[in-house]
N, C-alpha and C positions, 0 to 999 in steps of 0.2 A: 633285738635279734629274735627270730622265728623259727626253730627247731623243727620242721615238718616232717612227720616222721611215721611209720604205717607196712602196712606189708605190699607189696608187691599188686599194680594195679588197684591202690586203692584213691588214688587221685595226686598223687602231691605231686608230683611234674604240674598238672593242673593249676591246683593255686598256688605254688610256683611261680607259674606264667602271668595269672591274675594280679601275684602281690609286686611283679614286674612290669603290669603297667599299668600300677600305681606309683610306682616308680621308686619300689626295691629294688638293691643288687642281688641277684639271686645266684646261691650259690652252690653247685652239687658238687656233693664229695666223691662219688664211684668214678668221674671223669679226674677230677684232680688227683685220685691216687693213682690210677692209669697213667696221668701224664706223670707223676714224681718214678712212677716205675721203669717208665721208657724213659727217661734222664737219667736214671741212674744207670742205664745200659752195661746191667749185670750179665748177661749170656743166660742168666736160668729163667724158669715159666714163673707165673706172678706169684703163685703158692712157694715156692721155694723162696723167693725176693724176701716174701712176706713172714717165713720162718726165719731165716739167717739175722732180718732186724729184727725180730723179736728175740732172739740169741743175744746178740750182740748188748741190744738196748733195752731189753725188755720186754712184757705186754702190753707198753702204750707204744711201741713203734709205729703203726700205723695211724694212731688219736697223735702223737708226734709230728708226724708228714704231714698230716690233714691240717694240724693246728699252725702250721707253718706257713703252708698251703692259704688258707683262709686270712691270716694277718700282713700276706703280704698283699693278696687284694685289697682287704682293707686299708691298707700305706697307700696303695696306686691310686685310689679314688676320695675326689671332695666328698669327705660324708655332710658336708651341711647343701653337697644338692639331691641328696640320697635320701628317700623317706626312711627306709630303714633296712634290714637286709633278712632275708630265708635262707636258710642254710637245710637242705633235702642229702638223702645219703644215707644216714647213721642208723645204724641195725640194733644197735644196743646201748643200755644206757651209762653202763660205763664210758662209751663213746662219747656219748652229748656231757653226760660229767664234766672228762677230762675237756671238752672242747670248753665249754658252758664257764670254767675255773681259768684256762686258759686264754679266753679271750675277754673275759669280763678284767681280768688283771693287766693283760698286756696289749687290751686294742677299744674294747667299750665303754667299760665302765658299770655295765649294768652281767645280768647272769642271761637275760631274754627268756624266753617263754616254749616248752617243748607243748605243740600241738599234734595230737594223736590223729589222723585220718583212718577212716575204714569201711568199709562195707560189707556183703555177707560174701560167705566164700564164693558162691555162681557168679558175683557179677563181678568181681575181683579175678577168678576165673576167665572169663569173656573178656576181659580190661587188656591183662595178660596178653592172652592170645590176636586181641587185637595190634595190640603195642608190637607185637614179635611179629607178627603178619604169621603166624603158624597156628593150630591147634595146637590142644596140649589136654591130654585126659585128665582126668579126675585125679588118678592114683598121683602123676607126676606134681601136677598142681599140689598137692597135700603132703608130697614130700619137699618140695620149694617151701613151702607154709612152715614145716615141719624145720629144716635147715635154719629159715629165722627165729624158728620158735628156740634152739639150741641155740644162736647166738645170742638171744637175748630181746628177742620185740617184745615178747608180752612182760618185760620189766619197763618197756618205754610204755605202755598203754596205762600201765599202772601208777605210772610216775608223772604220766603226763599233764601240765597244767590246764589242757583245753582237749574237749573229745569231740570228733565231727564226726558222725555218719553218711558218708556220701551212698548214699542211696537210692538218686534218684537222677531229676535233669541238672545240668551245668548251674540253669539260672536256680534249681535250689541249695546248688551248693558255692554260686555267689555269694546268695543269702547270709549262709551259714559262715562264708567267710569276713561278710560286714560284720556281721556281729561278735565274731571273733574279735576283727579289728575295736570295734566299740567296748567291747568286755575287756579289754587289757590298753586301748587306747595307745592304740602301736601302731 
């Protein structure tokens, strides 16, 4: 399992896609807890959802949903026709922690491997704003930056078992993800 994980426009939708056709399941968290939120058709906005289960259950309510989330696709699908799987989402490293313990017990076997992606902040910047189809100044971008920085990224950059700088064209950070592949042989 491949923990892709990075700030905002630094690529990992990208190889993502790449390690998907190779023929990973690929797997993003921000869309699965959007769907666990619209099933639970609470009547309140997501931030409230997302305080009431942390009342109730804790501060892993949402690493709870996700890990839930994640082990039931793993049940739905043959993993011996699956190379292996990406998991994209996770802001923080208690996140990939709690996932990392949970699914190495109850679906893998193994803990998998957190890969850091990034770039410098302008072209992370531009990524952004291509992705949204909008600009987005400087000050906004560095407060976005700033928001992951309080949940916790740069404990995932420090913790992370592989670092990529995407910096450049797509085909260099092919590159860079064969050899990820090769370096951990996943």
């Amino acid at each position: 399992m491949i923990f892709l994980v990075g700030p905002h426009g630094a690529g990992k939708t990208t190889v993502a896609e790449m390690l998907r056709r190779k023929g990973y399941l690929t797997l993003d968290l921000g869309p699965m807890l959007r769907e666990a939120f619209e099933a639970a058709n609470s009547g309140r906005i997501f931030a409230e959802w997302i305080a009431d289960g942390e009342q109730r259950t804790g501060k892993h309510f949402t690493d709870e949903v996700l890990a839930g989330k994640v082990c039931q696709h793993l049940a739905a699908v043959n993993t011996w026709a699956i190379q292996g799987v990406a998991v994209i989402g996770n802001r923080s490293m208690q996140g990939v922690q709690y996932l990392r313990e949970r699914l190495q017990r109850e679906a893998t076997g193994n803990p998998g491997v957190i890969v850091f992606i990034d770039a410098p902040t302008e072209i992370l910047r531009a990524r952004y704003a291509q992705r949204e189809g909008k600009m987005i100044s400087e000050n906004e971008f560095s407060r976005l930056l700033a928001i992951d920085g309080e949940i916790g990224i740069t404990s995932l950059e420090s913790g992370a078992d592989y670092y990529i700088k995407n910096d450049s064209s797509v085909t260099a950070l092919v590159l860079k993800v064969e050899s990820m592949l090769v370096f951990f042989a996943v």
